[in-house]
C-alpha positions, 0 to 999 in steps of 0.5 A: 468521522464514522465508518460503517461496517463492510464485511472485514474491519472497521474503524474510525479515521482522520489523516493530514496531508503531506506529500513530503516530511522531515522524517526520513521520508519522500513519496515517489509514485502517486495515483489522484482522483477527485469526483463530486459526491454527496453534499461535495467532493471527494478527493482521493490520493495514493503514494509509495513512500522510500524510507532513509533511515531504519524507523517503520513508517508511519511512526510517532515522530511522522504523525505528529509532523504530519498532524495525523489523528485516528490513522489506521496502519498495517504491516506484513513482516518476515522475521528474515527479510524485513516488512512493508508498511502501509497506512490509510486514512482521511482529512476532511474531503481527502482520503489518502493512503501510504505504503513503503518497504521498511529500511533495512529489509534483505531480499538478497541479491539479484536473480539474472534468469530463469523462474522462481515461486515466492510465498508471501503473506499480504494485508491490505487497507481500503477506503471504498464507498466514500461520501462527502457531507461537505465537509468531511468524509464517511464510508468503510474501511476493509481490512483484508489478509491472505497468502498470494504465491507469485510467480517471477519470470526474470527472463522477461521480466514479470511477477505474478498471482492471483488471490482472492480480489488482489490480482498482482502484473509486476515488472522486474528490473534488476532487483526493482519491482514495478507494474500493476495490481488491481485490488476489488477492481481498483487498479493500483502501481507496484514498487518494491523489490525482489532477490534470492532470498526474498520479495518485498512489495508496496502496493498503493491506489485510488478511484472515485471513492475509495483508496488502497494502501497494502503490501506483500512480503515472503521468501523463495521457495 
């Protein structure tokens, strides 16, 4: 499958589904459109995944159990609080995208009350404009990277930013992320976590012809 040019990055890609592997990993919140498109259908899924042991996901050991050729992956790290990774790609007339918060990442403990910035860096991968031959799927893939401060408001209990096309309405529970984003006017579910130290978060969605996969990671300021 080739992809066009769209503004940011493009490459070629092929995934395998699989909701469930045996390497350490389980998808949690999922988001599923299927549309008619082109000579056929297109199909389009977004998960978080949790991660049980200290691999990044995806990792060689999931590509081969997955059947995954030709993945596009993404990550965001901090050097202190840990990383999210992220990965989009497409097998026949599904395009899928998967993102979670690596094992190990510190974010400290849990904030009780009262407000706190965070300045995070962020990557996100998309599959938008997406088109079925009937049997496979071709569009583009953008890659985007900025900085998003985001606003938590741990007495009532949301976080929030505005960058560029990636719009953040979070929800804080404890030390549990949850809530929306909307990245280029796709609305899309928030999961990660949040503490003292820092914030850590996977996004995911999908529409009728595009997924998103990213994630955002920073300390408190």
């Amino acid at each position: 499958m080739k992809l066009k040019l769209s503004g940011l990055l493009v490459t070629a890609l092929a995934l395998s589904a699989c909701a469930t592997s045996t390497t350490g990993v389980t998808t949690t919140t999922t988001t599923t459109t299927t549309t008619t498109s082109g000579s056929g259908s297109v199909t389009t899924t977004s998960s978080e995944v949790v991660l049980f042991d200290s691999r990044e996901l995806p990792n060689a050991e999931a590509r081969r159990t997955l059947a995954w050729s030709n993945v596009e992956f993404g990550a965001v790290n901090d050097t202190t609080l840990g990383g999210v990774d992220f990965v989009v790609g497409t097998q026949r007339e599904t395009a899928r995208g998967y993102t979670g918060v690596r094992a190990g990442t510190d974010i400290g403990v849990t904030i009780a009350t009262g407000t706190a910035t965070y300045t995070t860096d962020y990557t996100v991968l998309q599959l938008d404009n997406l088109t079925s031959d009937g049997t496979n799927l071709s569009g583009d893939l953008i890659r985007d990277s900025g900085q998003i401060v985001l606003t938590a408001d741990f007495d009532t209990g949301g976080l929030t930013g505005t960058d560029k096309d990636l719009v953040v309405a979070g929800t804080i529970a404890g030390d549990n992320l949850g809530g929306a984003v909307t990245y280029r006017s796709t609305d899309g579910i928030l999961g990660g976590n949040i503490g003292d130290k820092g914030v850590a978060g996977a996004f995911h969605g999908s529409g009728a012809d595009t997924v998103f996969a990213g994630g955002f990671i920073g300390p408190q300021d």
